[in-house]
C-alpha positions as a Markdown table, in Angstrom:
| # | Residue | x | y | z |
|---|---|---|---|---|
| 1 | Unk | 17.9 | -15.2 | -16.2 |
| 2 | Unk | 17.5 | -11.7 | -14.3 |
| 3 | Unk | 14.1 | -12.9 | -13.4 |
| 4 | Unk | 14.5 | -16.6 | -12.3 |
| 5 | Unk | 17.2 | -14.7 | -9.9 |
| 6 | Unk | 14.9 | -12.2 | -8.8 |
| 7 | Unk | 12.3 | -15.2 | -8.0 |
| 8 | Unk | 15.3 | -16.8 | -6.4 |
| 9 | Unk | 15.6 | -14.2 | -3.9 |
| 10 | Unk | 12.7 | -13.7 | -3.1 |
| 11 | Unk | 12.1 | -17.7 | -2.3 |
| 12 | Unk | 15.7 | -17.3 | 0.0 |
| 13 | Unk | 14.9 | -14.1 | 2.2 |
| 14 | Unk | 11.2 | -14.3 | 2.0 |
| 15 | Unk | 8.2 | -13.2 | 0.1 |
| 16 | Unk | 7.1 | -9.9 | 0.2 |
| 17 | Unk | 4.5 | -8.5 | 2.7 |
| 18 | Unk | 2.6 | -5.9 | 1.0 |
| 19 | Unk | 0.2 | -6.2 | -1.6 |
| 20 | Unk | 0.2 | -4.7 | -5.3 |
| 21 | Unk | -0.9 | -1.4 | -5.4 |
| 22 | Unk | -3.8 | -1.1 | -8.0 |
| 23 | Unk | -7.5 | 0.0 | -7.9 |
| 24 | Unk | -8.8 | -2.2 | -5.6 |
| 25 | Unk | -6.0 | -0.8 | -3.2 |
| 26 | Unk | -6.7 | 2.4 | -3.2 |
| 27 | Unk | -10.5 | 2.0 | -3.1 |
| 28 | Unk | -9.7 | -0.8 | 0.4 |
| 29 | Unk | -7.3 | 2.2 | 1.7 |
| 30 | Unk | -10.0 | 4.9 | 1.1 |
| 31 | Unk | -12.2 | 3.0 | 3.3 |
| 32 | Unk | -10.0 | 2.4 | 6.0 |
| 33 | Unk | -8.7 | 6.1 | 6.6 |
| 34 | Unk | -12.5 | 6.7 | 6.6 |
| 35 | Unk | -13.7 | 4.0 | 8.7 |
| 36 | Unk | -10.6 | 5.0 | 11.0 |
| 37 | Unk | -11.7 | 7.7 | 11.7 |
| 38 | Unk | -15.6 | 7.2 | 12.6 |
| 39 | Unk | -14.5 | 4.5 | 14.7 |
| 40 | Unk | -12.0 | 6.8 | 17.0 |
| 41 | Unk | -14.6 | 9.2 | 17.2 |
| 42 | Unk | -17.0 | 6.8 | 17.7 |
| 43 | Unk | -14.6 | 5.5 | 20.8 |
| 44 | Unk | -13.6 | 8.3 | 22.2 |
| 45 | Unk | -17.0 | 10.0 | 22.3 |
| 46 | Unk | -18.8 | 6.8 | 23.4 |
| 47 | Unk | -16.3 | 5.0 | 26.0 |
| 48 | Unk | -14.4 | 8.1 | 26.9 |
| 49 | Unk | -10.6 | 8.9 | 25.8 |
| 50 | Unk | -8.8 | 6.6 | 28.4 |
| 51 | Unk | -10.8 | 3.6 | 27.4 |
| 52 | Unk | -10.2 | 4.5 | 23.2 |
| 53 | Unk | -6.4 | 4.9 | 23.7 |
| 54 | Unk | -6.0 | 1.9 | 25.4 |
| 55 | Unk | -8.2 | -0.7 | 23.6 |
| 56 | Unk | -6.9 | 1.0 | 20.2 |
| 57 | Unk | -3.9 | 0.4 | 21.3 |
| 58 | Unk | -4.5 | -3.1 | 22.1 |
| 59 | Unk | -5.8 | -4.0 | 19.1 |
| 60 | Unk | -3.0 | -2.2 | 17.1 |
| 61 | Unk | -0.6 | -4.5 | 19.3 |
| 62 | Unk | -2.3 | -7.4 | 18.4 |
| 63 | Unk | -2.6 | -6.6 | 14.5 |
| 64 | Unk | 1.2 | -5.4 | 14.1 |
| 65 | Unk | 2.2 | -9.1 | 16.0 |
| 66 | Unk | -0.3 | -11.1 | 13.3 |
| 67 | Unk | 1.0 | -9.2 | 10.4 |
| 68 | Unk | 5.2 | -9.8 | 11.4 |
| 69 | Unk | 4.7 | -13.1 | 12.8 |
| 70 | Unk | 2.8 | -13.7 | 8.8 |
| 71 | Unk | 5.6 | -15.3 | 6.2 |
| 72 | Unk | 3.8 | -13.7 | 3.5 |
| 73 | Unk | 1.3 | -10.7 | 2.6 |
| 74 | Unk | -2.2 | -12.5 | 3.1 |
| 75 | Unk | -4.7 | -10.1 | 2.3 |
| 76 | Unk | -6.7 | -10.5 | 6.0 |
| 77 | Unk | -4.1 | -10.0 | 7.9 |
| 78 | Unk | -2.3 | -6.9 | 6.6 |
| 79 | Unk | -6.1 | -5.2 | 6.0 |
| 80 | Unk | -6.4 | -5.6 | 9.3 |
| 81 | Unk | -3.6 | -4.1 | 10.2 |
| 82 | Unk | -3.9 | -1.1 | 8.3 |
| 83 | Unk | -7.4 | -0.7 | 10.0 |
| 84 | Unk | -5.6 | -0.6 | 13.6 |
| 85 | Unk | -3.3 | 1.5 | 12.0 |
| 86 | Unk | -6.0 | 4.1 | 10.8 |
| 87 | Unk | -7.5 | 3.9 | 14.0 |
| 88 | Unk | -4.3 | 3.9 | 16.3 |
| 89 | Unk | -3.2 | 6.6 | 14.6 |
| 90 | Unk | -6.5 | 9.1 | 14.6 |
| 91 | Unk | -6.1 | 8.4 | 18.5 |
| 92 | Unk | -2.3 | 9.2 | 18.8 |
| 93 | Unk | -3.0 | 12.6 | 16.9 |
| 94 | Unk | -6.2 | 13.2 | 18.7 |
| 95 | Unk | -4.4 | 13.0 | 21.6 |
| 96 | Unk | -1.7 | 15.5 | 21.0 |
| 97 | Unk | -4.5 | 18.2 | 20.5 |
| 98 | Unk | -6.9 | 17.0 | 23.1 |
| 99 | Unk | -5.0 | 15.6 | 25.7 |
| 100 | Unk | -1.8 | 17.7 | 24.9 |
| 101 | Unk | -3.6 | 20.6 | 23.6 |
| 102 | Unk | -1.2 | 20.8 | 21.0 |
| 103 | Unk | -2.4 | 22.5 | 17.6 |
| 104 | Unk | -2.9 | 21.2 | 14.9 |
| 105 | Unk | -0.2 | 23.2 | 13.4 |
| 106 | Unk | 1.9 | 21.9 | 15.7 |
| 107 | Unk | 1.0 | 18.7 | 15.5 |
| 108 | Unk | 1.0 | 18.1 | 12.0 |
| 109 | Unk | 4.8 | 19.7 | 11.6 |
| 110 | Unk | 5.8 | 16.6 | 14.1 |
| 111 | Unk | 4.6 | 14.3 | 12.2 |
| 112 | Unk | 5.8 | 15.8 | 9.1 |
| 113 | Unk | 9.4 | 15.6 | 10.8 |
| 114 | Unk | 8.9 | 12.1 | 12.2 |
| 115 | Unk | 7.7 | 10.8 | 8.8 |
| 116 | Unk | 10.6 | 12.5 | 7.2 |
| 117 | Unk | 12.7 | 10.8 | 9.9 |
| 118 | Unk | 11.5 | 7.8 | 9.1 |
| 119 | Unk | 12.3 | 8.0 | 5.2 |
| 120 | Unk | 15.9 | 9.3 | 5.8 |
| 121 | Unk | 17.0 | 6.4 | 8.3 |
| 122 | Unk | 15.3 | 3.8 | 6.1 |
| 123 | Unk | 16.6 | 5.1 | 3.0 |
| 124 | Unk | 20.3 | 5.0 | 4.6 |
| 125 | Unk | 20.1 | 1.7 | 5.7 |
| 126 | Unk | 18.2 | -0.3 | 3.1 |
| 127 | Unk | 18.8 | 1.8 | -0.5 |
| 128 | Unk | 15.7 | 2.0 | -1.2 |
| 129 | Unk | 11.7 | 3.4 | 0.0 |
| 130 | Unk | 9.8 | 1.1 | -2.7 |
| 131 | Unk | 7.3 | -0.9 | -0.8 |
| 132 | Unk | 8.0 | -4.0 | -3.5 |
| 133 | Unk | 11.3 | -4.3 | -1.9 |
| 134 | Unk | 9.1 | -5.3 | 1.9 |
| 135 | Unk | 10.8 | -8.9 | 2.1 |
| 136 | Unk | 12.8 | -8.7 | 5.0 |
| 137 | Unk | 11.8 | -7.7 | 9.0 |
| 138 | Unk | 13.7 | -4.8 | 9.4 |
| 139 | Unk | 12.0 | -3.3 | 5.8 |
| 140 | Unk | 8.7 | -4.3 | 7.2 |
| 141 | Unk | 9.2 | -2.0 | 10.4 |
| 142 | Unk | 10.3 | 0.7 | 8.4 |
| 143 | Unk | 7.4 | 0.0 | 5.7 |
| 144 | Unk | 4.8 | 0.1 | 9.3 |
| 145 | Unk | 6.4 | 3.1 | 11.0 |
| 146 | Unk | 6.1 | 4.9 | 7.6 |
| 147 | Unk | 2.6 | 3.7 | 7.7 |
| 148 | Unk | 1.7 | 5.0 | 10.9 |
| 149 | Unk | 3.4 | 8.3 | 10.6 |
| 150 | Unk | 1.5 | 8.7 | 7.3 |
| 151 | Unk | -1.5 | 8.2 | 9.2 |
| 152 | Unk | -1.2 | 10.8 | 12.0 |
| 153 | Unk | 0.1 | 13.5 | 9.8 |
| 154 | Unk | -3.1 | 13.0 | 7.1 |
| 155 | Unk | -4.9 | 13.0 | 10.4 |
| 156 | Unk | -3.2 | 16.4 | 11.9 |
| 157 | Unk | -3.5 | 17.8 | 8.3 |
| 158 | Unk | -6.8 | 17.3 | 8.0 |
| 159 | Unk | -7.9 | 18.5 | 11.2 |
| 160 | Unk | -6.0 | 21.5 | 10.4 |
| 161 | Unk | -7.7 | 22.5 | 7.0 |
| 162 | Unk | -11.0 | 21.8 | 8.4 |
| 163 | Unk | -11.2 | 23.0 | 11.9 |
| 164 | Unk | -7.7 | 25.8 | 12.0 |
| 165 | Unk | -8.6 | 27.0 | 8.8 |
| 166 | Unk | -12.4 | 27.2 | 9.1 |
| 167 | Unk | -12.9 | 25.3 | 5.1 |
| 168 | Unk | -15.1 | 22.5 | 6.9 |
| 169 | Unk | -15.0 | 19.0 | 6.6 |
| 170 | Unk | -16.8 | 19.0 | 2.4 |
| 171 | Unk | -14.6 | 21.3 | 1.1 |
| 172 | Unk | -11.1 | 20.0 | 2.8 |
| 173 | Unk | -12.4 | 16.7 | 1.7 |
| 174 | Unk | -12.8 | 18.0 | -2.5 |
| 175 | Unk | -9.2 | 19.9 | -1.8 |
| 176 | Unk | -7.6 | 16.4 | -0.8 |
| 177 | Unk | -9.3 | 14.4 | -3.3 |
| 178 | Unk | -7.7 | 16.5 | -6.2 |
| 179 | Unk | -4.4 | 16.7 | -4.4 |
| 180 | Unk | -4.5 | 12.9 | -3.9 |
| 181 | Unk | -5.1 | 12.6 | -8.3 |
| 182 | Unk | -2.1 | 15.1 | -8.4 |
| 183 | Unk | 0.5 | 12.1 | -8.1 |
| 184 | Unk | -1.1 | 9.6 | -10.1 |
| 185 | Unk | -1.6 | 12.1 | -12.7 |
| 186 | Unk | 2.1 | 13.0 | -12.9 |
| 187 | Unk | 3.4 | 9.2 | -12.7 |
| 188 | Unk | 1.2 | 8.3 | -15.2 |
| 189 | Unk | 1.5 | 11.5 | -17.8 |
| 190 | Unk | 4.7 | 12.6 | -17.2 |
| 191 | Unk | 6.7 | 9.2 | -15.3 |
| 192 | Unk | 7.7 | 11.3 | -12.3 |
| 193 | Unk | 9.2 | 8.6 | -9.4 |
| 194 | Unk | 6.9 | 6.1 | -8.6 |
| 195 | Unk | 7.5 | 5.6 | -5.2 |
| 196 | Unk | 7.5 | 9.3 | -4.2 |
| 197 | Unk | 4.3 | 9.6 | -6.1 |
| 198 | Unk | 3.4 | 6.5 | -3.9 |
| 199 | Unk | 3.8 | 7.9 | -0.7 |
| 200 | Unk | 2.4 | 11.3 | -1.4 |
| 201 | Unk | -1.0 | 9.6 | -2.7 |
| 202 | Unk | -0.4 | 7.3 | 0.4 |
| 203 | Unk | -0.6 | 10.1 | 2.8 |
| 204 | Unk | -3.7 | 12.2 | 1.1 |
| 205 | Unk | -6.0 | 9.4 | 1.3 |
| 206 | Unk | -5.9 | 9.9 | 5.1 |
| 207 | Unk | -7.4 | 13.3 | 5.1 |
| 208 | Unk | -9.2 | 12.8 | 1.6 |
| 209 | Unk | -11.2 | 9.9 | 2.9 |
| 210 | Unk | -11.4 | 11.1 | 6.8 |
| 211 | Unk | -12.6 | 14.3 | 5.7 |
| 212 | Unk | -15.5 | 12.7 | 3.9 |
| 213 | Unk | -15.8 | 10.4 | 6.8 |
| 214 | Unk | -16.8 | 13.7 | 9.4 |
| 215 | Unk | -18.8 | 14.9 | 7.3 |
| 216 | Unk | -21.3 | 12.5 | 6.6 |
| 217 | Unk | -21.0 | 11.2 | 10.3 |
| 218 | Unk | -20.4 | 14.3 | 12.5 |
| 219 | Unk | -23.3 | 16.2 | 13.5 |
| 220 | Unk | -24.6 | 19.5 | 11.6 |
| 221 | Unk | -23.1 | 21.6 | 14.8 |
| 222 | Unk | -20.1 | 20.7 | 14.1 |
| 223 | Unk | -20.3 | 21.0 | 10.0 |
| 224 | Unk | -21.8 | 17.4 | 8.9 |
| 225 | Unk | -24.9 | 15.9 | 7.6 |
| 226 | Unk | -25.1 | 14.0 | 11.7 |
| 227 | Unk | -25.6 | 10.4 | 9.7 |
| 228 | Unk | -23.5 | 9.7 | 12.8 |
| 229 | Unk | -20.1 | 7.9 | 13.1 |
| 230 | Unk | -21.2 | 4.6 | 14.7 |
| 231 | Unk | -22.9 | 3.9 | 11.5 |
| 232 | Unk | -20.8 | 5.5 | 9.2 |
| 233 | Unk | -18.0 | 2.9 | 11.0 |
| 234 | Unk | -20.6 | 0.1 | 10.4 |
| 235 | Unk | -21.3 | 0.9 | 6.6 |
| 236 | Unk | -17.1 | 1.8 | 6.3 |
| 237 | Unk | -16.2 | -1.4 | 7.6 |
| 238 | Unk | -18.8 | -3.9 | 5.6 |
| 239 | Unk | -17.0 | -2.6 | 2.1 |
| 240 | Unk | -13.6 | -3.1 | 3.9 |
| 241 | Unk | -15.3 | -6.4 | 4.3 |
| 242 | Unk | -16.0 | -6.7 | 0.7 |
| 243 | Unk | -12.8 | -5.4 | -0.6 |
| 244 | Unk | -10.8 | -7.8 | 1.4 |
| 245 | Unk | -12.8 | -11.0 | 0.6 |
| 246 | Unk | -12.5 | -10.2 | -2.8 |
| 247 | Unk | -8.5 | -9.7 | -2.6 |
| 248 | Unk | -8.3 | -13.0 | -0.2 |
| 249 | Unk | -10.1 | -15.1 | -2.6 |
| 250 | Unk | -8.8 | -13.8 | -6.0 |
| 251 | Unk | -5.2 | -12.9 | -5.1 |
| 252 | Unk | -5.4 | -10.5 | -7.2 |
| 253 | Unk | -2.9 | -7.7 | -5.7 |
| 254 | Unk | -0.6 | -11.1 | -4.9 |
| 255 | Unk | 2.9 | -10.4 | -7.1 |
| 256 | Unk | 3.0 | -13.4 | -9.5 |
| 257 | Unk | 7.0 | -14.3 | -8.2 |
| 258 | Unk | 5.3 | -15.0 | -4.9 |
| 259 | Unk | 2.9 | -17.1 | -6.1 |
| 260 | Unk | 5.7 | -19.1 | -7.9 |
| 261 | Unk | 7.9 | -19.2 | -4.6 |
| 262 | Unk | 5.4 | -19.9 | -2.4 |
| 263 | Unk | 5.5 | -23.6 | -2.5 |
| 264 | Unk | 9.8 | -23.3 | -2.1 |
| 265 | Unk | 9.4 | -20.6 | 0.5 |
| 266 | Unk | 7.2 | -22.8 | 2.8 |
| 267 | Unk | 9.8 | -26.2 | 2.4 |
């Protein structure tokens, strides 16, 4: 009964527009805080800043519109999204410090506070941060301002460890990638909150997998291997590629009450 109600719901307000969170997930969002980053530098080193701030924010535009004007999560759309989102929001925090020349202490304890900003005032008006509970418009901007505050702060954070700190772009990347097992670890072990654990592991893979993505890319002046970041974007974005196809054409991070209502939801 609880859950022909639940399915009930969903069918009336809408289905939800975010994906199951599972392997494949992580390993798609991995990718696209990496690729996120080689493309902005990539952008803003090859086309200049003004050009990189505003085609990236073009395409963000366009992305955000495809994935709220979408009546349900479909696996292309919101990927892509979250790829204008990774590279949207390297740019905005690039900015601050380039453009702004704020530090990256600075920087990253404003997106801290805007993050935290965003949690309170979503919190307060919908009950709840879960990202299972995305079935209405208002939830989805909350979910997508999260998102992209999640983004710049990883981004700030990372920059900070790396270049403020003087660890370097290997070892920030092996001190993210143990604090990013941290929260899996403790929901899975010990059953601490799943959607805090969610959104700290949500905001590590930005500098976990952007610190990986310098390094490989950026040249050995600067710290990396110099594989460069054109082609670290171009290998990045064929295993988004992959990932995606594979979640379009096997649904398999689709919530099986969605799949049931989907037939209703479109009558």
């Amino acid at each position: 009964m609880i859950e022909s109600r639940r399915s009930a719901w969903l069918t009336k307000v809408g289905p939800t527009k975010v994906p199951l969170v599972g392997l494949v997930f992580w390993m798609t969002k991995l990718l696209t805080t990496a690729m996120g980053e080689s493309t902005s530098d990539s952008m803003v080193h090859g086309w200049g800043p003004p050009v990189a701030v505003v085609l990236g924010t073009t395409l963000f535009g366009v992305a955000m519109a495809l994935q709220l004007r979408a009546r349900r999560y479909v696996a292309t759309i919101y990927w892509f999204a979250v790829v204008m989102v990774s590279v949207f929001g390297t740019i905005a925090a690039d900015v601050m410090h380039v453009g702004l020349g704020v530090s990256y202490a600075v920087s990253t304890a404003w997106w801290a506070a805007v993050l935290v900003v965003v949690f309170v005032v979503w919190y307060r008006c919908e009950g709840t941060l879960s990202i299972h509970s995305i079935v209405t418009k208002r939830r989805e901007l909350f979910y997508w301002s999260a998102v992209l505050a999640a983004f710049a702060l990883g981004t700030a954070v990372g920059d900070l460890t790396a270049v403020t700190l003087h660890l370097g772009y290997l070892a920030s990347g092996l001190v993210f990638g143990v604090l990013f097992a941290i929260p899996g670890l403790l929901y899975w072990r010990w059953k601490f909150n799943g959607v805090a654990m969610f959104w700290v592991a949500y905001i590590l893979t930005r500098p976990f997998g952007a610190s990986f993505a310098d390094y490989v890319g950026v040249s050995k002046a600067r710290g990396g291997l110099g594989l460069g970041t054109v082609t670290m974007a171009t290998v990045l974005s064929i295993g988004i590629v992959i990932c995606v196809a594979y979640l379009q054409v096997s649904q398999a991070d689709v919530a099986p009450q969605v799949k049931e209502g989907a037939t209703a939801y479109k009558s």
